[in-house]
Every structure is written in C-alpha cells, then in structure tokens.
N, C-alpha and C positions, 0 to 999 in steps of 0.2 A: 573603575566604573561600577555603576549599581545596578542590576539587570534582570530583569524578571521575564521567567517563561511559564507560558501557561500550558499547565501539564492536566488540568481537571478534568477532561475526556477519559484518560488514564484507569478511573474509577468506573466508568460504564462499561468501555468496551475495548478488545487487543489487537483490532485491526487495524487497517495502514497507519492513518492519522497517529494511531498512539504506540506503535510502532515506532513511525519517525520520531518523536516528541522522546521516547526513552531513550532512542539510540542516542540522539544526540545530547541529551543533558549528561548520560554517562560517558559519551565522549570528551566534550567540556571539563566535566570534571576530572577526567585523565591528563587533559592538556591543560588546562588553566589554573593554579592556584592561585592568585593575584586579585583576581577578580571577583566581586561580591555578588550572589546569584540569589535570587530568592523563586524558589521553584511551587508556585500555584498550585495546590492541587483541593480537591474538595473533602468538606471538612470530613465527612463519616467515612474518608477513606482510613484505612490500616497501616500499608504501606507506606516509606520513606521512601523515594529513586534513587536519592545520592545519600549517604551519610559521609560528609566532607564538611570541612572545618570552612571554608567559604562557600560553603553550598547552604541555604535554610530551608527550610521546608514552612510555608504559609500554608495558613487551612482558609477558603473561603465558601461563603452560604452557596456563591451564585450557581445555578445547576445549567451544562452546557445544551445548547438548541432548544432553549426556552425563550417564549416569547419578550420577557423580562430580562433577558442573560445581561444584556448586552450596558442596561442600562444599572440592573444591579450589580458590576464588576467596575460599574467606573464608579459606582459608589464604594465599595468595597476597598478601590484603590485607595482612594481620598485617605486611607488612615495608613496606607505602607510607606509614608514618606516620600520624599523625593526618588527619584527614578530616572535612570541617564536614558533606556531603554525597556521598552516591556514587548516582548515577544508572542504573539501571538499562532501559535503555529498551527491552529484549525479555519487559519483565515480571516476573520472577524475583529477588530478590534473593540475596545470599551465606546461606545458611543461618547461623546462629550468629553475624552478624556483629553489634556493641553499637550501631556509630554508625549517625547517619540515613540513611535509605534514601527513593529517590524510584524511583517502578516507573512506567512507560508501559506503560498495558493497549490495544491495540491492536482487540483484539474478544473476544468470550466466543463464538464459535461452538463451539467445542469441546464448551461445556457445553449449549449449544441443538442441536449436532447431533453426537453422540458417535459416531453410526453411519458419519459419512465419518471417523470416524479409523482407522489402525493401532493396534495393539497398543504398540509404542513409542511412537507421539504422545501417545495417550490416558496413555500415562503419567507422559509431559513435564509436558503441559497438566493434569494431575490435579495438580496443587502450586499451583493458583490461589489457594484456600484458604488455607492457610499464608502465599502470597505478599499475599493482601491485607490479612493481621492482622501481618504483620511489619513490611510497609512505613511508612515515619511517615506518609509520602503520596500520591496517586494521581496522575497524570496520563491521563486519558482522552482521546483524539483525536475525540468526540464526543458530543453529548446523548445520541445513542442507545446507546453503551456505557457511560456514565454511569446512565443509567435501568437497563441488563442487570447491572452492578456491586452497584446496591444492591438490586434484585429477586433477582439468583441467589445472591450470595455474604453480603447482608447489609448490606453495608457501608455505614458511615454518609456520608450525601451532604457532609458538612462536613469530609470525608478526601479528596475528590475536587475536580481544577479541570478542565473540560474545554479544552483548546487543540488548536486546528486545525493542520492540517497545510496545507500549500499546493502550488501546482503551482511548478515552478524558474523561475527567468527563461528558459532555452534553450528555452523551448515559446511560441510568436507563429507568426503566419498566416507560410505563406511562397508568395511569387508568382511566383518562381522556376523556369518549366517546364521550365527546363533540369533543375535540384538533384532535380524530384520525378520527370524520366520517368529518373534515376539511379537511384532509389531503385526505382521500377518494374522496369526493368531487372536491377538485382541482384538481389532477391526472385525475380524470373520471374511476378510479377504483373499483369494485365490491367489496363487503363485502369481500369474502376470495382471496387472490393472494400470488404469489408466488412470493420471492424478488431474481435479481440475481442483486450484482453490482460490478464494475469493469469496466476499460476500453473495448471496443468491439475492440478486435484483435485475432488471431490465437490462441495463448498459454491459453487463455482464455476458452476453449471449446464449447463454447454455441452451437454447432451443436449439441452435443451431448443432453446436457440438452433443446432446443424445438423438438428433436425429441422422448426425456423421457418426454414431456410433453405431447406431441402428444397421445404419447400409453397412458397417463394416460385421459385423454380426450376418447379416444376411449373405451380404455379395462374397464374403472374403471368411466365412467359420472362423472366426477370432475366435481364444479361448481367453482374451482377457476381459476383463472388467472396468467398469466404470466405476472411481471415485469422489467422490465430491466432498470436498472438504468447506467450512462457513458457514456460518449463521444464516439465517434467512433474514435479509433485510425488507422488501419492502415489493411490491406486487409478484410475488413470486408461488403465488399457486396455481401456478400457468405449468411452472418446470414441475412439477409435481403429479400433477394431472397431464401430463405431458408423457410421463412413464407411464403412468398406468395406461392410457389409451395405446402407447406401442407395446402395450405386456412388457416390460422391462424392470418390473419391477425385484426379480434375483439378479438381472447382470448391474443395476444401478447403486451404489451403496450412497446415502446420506450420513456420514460422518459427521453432520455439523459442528460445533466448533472445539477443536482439536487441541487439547495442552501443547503449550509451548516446547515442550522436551520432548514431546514425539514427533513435532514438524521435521525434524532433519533426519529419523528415521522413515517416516513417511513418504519423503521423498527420494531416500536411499533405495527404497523396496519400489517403486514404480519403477515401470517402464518409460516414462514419458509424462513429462506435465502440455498440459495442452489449453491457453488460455485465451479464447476466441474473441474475447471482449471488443465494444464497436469504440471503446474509451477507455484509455487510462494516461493519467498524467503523468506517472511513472512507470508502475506494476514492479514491481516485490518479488512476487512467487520467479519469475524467470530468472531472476539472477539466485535466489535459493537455490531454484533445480539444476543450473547450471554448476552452483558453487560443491552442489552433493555428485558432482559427475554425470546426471542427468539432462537426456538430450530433450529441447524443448520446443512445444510449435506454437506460435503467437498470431495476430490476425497481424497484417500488415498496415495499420494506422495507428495515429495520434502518435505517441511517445514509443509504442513498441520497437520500429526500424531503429531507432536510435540507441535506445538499451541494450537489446542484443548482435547491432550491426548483424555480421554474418553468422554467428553461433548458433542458427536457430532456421527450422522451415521456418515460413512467412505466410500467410494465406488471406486472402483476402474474408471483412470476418460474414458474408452472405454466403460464399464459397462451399457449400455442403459436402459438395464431393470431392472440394481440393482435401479438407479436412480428414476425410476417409482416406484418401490416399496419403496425406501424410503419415498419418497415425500406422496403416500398413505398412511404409518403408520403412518407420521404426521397429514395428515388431520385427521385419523379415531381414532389412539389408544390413547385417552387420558393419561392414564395411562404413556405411553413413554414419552410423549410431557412432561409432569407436570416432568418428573426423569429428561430428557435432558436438561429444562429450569434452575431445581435447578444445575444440576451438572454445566450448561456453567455461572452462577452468582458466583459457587465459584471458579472457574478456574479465569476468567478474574481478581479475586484478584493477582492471583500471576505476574500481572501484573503493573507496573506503570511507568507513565512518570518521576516521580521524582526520582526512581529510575536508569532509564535509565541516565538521567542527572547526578547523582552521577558519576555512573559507566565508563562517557564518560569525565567528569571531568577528573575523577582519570589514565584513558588513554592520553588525554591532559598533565599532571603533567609529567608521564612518557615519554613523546617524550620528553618532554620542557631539564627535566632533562638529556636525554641522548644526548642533542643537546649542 
C-alpha cells in the first residue's frame, strides 16, 4: 500500500493532536516495513519524524486551520501520485479529493460547547459535517467520541473503529531526588504542588479548579501550590484575572508551555495531576501521571470514566468542593495515594502505542481493500 499521513500541525504546535500524529507514525515505522508512507509535513519545517527507508517525508505550501487549507491540499495532492490511503489525523480531510480518506476525530466539544469557541474556531470546526460524509472512514480515539459521532453528526457506527491512544515510554516513576529538586528549582516551585496541564481555554475548566484551590488554601492551610502547565489557547483571560482577583498570584505558577524532557519529571515531582475539564475526547495527561506513579483526579464526563476506570477520584467537573476534597485526601491519606498510584501503573498497561499502530494499520488495509 501507498499511504500518506498528514503530520503538518507538527510544525505549529506539540499538543494532543501532534502528539498523537508523532506517536503513531513512529509507531508504524517500528512495526511496518513493507509498507510505503509518505509523511505530510509543512514545507519550512526542519525536522524529519521518521528517517526510514519506506517512510518519505513530503514538504507541502498548504498552512493548517486556514481558510484555504483544505482546498489547497487537495491541490497539492494532485502531484503525489496515486494513493491507496491518506490519513488525515486533525480531522478534516482535502475537500474534493476522489481517493480514500481516513479522518481521526479527536473530540466533538465544539459541537457540545460552541460557546468556548472564537469566531475563527467555530468556523474551522463547523466543516465536521462535510468531514464525516467524505471520509471512507473514522478513527475515533474513544467510546465516548464514538457515541458523540453518531449522536451529533449521524454517523453510522459501522464508519467508525475506536483506537486508544497511549502514554510514551519517557513517562515511569522517577526516584531520583536529585533530577526532581532540578526540576523544582528551575520552575521556582515548592516541595509539594499541584499539576494541572492542558491547553488554557474554556472547555478546560480551570476556573473551577483555582477556585477548589482557593478553598483548599483557605479551609484546609495547604502548603502546596498550583501548577499550570500549556499554552494559552483561546478566551483565557478570564483564568488569569481570575488569580489576580483571589490574590493568588505567588500560590499560582504559569509554566506555559513546557519542553518535552521535562514533562515526566514534572509530573514525577507533583503531588497529584488534577484535570477538571467539562470535555475531552481522550485526555493524555491522566494516563502520563498515572504512568510516572502519580495519583490523579479527573472530572467525571465524556471520555474521562473510561480512561482511567477506577485509578483515579472522579468528580463531577461544577463540583468546587468535591475538588477541594479530593485534592486534600491526596495530600493527607497516604493510604489512598499508595492504592491510586498502583491501581493507575496497572491501568496504563492496558494501553500502548504499538498497539494502536496495529489496530490503525489494519483500518488502512480495509479502506485500501474496499477502494
């Protein structure tokens, strides 16, 4: 087969989306050599992903969440040749292109909550529609956006394979007190802090979570800290102006967005990742923090219950003071901490990237085949 993924996100930005997109191309290229890949990326990129003798690296103009993307990428195709498959893993395929299309829906918040979007977003993500009646097939990163696919858009469930994502190998416990009072050190972080990461936007909740920090600070003399790891995406001078009106600006830290080589010390040195979000189609970080021995608290919707099953409190994400009270049995109950830590090391086995590579494989096989 001849198979193209489109990796050009890669070059902007290193959250989820191009997260999943690396994991897997360097998955593939562990598992497949048979197979002919031509790996999308944008032209004034630096970087190769794969250096493999059936892997190529294409350079193209087209620039991604541009009003134009969609139609100059299926211009751009027109000169790659024939194609069994082209993968599109931010969702979107080439408008007007004939051959098979494979789309990665990552989540439908957009359409669950239109009101955290801009004006430009809403207009990106408004092409979901169109995207899921072009695609031959789906890839959804979970039951629960599998379930939001064929509720919101229609779509028949026999168009859809759900495949997991996974946490990297660079995430394991590290015991190390020299590597984590470094990583203390550099950040300018206290002995005990509180990890949240994710991009800072709306769907993301973090109001809720510094104002369940606040009460724990108040009600309960916490001596740790609030972390915030992530770029600022997109209506987020609310969490901002949010500290400064509770004075929280020495217990709050903005780390924004953090080299890749420190993320699993990062999360080594926390107490606790804490990820309130009212949506995610996956979420990433819980299975990190689990995988670094890190006990973790999640809101209880969308994809969360399914990710972490029991590994993890659960809290509903308006819940202010459930949040407080979580976050306190992790500083005080040891007892919990030591149950949650083992339980989220054996959960994150039931996860891996080379598996998801199979499983995306064998989704590839079947378009190629039915094209």
């Amino acid at each position: 087969m001849r198979i193209s993924i489109d990796a050009r996100l890669s070059y902007y930005v290193q959250a989820g989306i191009t997260q999943y997109t690396l994991n897997l191309i360097r998955a593939l290229a562990g598992l497949d050599r048979e197979n002919e890949y031509l790996i999308f990326q944008r032209r004034p990129d630096p970087e190769t992903i794969v250096s493999q003798e059936n892997f190529r690296r294409v350079s193209l103009w087209a620039p991604t969440h541009h009003p134009l993307e969609q139609y100059m990428l299926g211009v751009e195709l027109l000169f790659q040749g024939k194609m069994d498959v082209v993968h599109c893993t931010d969702f979107i395929p080439p408008f007007y292109y004939r051959g098979a299309t494979v789309i990665t829906v990552h989540d439908l918040n957009f359409l669950l909550y239109p009101h955290f979007l801009t004006r430009q977003s809403a207009r990106y993500y408004g092409l979901i529609d169109r995207a899921v009646r072009q695609a031959t097939h789906i890839i959804a990163v979970s039951e629960a956006t599998k379930r939001d696919l064929v509720r919101l858009t229609g779509t028949p469930e026999t168009k859809i394979s759900v495949i997991y994502e996974a946490a990297e190998p660079v995430y394991y416990p590290i015991h190390d007190q020299k590597v984590l009072a470094r990583i203390h050190n550099k950040y300018h972080l206290p002995e005990q802090f509180i990890l949240f990461v994710g991009t800072i936007q709306p769907r993301k909740n973090l109001p809720t979570l510094i104002r369940a920090f606040q009460s724990l600070i108040e009600g309960y003399r916490t001596q740790a800290d609030l972390a915030i790891v992530g770029k600022s995406g997109w209506l987020y001078d609310d969490v901002h102006q949010l500290v400064e009106d509770l004075d929280l600006k020495d217990r709050v830290h903005f780390l924004g967005r953090v080299p890749a080589a420190d993320m699993p010390h990062l999360y080594n040195a926390s107490q606790m990742l804490v990820l309130p979000s009212y949506y995610e189609g996956f979420g990433l970080p819980p299975l990190e923090a689990m995988a670094c021995g890190v006990p973790v608290i999640v809101s209880d919707t969308s994809s969360m219950p399914e990710v972490v099953g029991d590994a993890a409190l659960r809290v509903a994400p308006e819940d202010e003071d459930g949040f407080t009270v979580a976050m306190w049995r992790f500083l005080t109950d040891d007892s919990l901490r030591a149950d949650m830590i083992g339980k989220g090391l054996r959960r994150v086995e039931c996860f891996s990237w080379e598996r998801a590579a199979q499983e995306t494989l064998e989704v590839y096989r079947k378009v190629a085949e039915r094209r």
